[in-house]
ROKE-936763 format. One record per residue (C-alpha): residue number from 1; y negated, z, x. Coordinates in steps of 0.5 Angstrom, whole numbers, plus 500, padded with zeros to 3 digits. Last residue first. Layout:
N
PT:NUM:Y:Z:X
...
***
This chain:
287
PT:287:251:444:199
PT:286:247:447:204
PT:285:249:444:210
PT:284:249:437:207
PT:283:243:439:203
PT:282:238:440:208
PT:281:240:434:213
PT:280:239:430:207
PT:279:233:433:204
PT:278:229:433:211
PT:277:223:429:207
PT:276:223:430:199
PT:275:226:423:197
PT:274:233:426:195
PT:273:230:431:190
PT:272:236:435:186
PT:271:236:436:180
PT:270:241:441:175
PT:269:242:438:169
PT:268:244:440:162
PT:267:248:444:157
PT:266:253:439:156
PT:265:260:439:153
PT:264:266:440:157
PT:263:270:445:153
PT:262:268:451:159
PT:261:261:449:158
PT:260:257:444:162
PT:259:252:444:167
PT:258:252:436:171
PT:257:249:435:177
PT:256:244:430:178
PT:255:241:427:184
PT:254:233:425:183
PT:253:229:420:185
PT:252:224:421:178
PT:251:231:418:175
PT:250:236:416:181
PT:249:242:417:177
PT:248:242:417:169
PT:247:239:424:166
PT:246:244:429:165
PT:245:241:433:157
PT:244:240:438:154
PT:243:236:443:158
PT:242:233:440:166
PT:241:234:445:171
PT:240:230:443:177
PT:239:232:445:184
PT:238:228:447:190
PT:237:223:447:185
PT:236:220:455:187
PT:235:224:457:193
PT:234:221:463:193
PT:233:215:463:188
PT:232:210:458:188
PT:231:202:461:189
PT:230:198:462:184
PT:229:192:458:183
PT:228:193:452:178
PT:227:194:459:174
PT:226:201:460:170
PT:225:200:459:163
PT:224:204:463:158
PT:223:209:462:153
PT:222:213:468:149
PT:221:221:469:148
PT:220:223:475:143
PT:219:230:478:143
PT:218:228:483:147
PT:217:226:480:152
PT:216:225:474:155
PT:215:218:471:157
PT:214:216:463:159
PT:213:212:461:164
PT:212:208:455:165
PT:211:206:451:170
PT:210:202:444:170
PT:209:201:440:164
PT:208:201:434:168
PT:207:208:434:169
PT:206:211:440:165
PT:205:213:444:170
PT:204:217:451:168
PT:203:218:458:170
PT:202:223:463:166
PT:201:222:471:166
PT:200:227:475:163
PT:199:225:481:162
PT:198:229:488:161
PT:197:226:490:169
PT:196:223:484:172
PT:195:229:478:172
PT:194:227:471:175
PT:193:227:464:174
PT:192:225:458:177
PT:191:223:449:176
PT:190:226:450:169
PT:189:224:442:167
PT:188:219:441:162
PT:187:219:433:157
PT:186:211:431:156
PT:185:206:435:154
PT:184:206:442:154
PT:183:199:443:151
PT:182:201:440:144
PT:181:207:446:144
PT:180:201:451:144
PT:179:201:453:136
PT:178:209:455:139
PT:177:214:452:135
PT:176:218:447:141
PT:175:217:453:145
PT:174:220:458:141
PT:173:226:455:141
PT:172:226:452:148
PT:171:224:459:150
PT:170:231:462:147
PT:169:236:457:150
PT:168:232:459:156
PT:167:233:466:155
PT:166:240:465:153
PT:165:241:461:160
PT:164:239:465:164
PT:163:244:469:166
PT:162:248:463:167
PT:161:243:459:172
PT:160:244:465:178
PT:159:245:460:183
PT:158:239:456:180
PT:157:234:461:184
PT:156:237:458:191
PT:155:242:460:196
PT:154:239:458:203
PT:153:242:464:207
PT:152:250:464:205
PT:151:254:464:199
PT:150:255:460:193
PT:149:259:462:187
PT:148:266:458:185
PT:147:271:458:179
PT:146:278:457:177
PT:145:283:453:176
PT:144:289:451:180
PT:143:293:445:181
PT:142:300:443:185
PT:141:302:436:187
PT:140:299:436:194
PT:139:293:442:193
PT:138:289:440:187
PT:137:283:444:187
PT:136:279:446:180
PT:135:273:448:180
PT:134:268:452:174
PT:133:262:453:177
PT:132:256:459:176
PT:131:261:465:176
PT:130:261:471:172
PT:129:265:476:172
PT:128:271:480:169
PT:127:276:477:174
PT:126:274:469:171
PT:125:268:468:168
PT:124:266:460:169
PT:123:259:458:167
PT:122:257:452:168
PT:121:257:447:174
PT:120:262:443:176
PT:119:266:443:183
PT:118:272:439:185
PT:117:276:441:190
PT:116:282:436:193
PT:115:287:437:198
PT:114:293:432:200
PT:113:298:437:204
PT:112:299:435:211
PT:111:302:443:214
PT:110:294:444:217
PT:109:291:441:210
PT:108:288:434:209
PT:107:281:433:206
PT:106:278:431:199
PT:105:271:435:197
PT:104:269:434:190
PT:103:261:436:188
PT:102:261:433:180
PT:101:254:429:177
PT:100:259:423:177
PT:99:260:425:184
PT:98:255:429:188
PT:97:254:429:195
PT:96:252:422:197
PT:95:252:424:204
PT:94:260:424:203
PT:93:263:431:205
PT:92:270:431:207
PT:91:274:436:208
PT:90:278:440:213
PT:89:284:444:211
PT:88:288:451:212
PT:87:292:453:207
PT:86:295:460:207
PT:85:303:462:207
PT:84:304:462:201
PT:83:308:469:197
PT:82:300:471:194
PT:81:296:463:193
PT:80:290:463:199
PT:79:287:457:201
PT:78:281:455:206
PT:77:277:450:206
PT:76:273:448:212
PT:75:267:444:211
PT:74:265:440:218
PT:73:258:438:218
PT:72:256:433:224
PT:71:250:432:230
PT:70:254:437:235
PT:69:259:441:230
PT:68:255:445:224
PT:67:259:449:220
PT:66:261:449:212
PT:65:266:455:210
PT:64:270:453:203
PT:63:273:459:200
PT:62:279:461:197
PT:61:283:465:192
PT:60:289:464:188
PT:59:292:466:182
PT:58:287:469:176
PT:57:282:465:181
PT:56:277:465:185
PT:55:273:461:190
PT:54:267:463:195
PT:53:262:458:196
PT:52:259:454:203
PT:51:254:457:207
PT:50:256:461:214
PT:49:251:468:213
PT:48:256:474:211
PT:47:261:470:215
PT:46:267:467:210
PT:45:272:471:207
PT:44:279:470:209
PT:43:282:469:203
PT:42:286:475:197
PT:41:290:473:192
PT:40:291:475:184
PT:39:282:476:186
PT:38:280:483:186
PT:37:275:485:180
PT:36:268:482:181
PT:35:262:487:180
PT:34:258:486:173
PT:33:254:479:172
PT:32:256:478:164
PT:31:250:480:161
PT:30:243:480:167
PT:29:239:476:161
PT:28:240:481:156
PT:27:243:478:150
PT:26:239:476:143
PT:25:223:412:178
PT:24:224:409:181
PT:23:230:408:186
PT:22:228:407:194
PT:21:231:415:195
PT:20:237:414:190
PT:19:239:408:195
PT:18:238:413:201
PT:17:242:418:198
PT:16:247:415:196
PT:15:247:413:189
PT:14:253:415:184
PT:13:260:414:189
PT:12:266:411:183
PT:11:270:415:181
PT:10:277:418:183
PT:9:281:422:178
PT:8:281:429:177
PT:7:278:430:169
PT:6:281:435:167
PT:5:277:442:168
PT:4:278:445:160
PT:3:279:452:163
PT:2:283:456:161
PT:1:284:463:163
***
């Protein structure tokens, strides 16, 4: 597997949530997401209902549990490499979770070894699976690459991002064409996405122009207007993906995450709301 994943130096900290809160502001659509094949090495799994991600590798695995200790968060990573023995290490986890649009972790091990994960979104296959992020860890002098999923009872749409995006690939296509494109003003934002039988159906927000959804299948991508009256679907918004582009930190009170390739060129942007009320405590256990 190679993975271009090198850029492991320490940043600078974007905006933390309180500053970025006071800011103005032709395949199918399932392809690639098969049953994994075992890892090279196994963890412990986390619980079926602990948040956190699960990590694997052509030759390691691991995962990175978060859980809630009195009025604080602790991750605890877990590293398994076959012939090692296991490495157990508490992360930090800043409130300003996202790093240059990364997710990084540092912590130090059970046996006093340096520990860094750093998470960035895209699509990631590793084992005959697909994954939505690529994630190096760094353990002393040693680095291992592979990719991460989230699990646990809040995960979202945008987990399943890589499945979708030949369908929005497609529905930016035909969108841009559309005699309706004029109705769509504005820049639109993916704010769901979802599968019913062969067709991959991919909401967006287009500020004042409202919802709008667009139909993948076979190849073709259609628009329709979602009525001002039908309701939001489960966990509707409560990430945004933005095509193309990551916009600068704090615009629209946003966090952004960057969704890239495996060579490191953009796809896009995951947002994350920091002014909606309850979004620090919400993130920092669901990260």
């Amino acid at each position: 597997m190679t993975l271009a994943r090198t850029r492991l130096g320490i940043a600078a900290v974007i905006a933390s949530l309180a500053a970025a809160c006071s800011a103005t502001t032709t395949s199918s659509p399932t392809a690639g997401f098969e049953a994994a094949a075992p890892a090279a090495a196994s963890a412990p799994q986390a619980m079926p209902q602990a948040a956190g991600y699960q990590i694997s590798g052509d030759t390691f695995a691991g995962d990175l549990a978060f859980e809630a200790q009195g009025a604080r968060v602790v991750a605890t990573y877990r590293h398994a490499v076959d012939g090692a023995e296991m490495l157990i290490a508490e992360m930090d986890i800043d409130q300003a979770f996202l790093v240059d649009g990364v997710r990084r972790f540092e912590g130090l091990s059970d046996r006093g070894v340096e520990m860094m994960i750093e998470m960035v979104a895209g699509p990631c296959a590793v084992g005959g699976r697909t994954y939505p992020r690529f994630v190096t860890v760094i353990a002393g002098r040693l680095m291992y690459e592979g990719c991460a999923r989230e699990v646990g009872p809040a995960v979202t749409w945008a987990e399943d991002l890589p499945r979708y995006l030949p369908a929005i690939a497609a529905c930016e296509a035909a969108g841009s064409q559309s005699s309706m494109a004029f109705a769509r003003r504005g820049e639109g934002a993916v704010i769901h996405a979802r599968t019913d039988g062969d067709t991959a159906l991919v909401r967006y927000e287009y500020g004042q122009s409202g919802r709008w959804e667009c139909a993948f299948e076979r190849g073709r991508a259609s628009w329709s207007i979602v009525n001002e009256s039908a309701p939001a679907l489960a966990d509707e918004g409560v990430v945004r993906f933005i095509p193309g582009r990551v916009p600068a930190a704090g615009e629209g009170c946003y966090l952004y995450e960057r969704v890239e390739r495996a060579d490191g060129s953009i796809i896009g942007a995951l947002a994350h709301d920091v002014c909606t009320p309850g979004f620090a405590s919400f993130q920092v256990t669901r990260i």
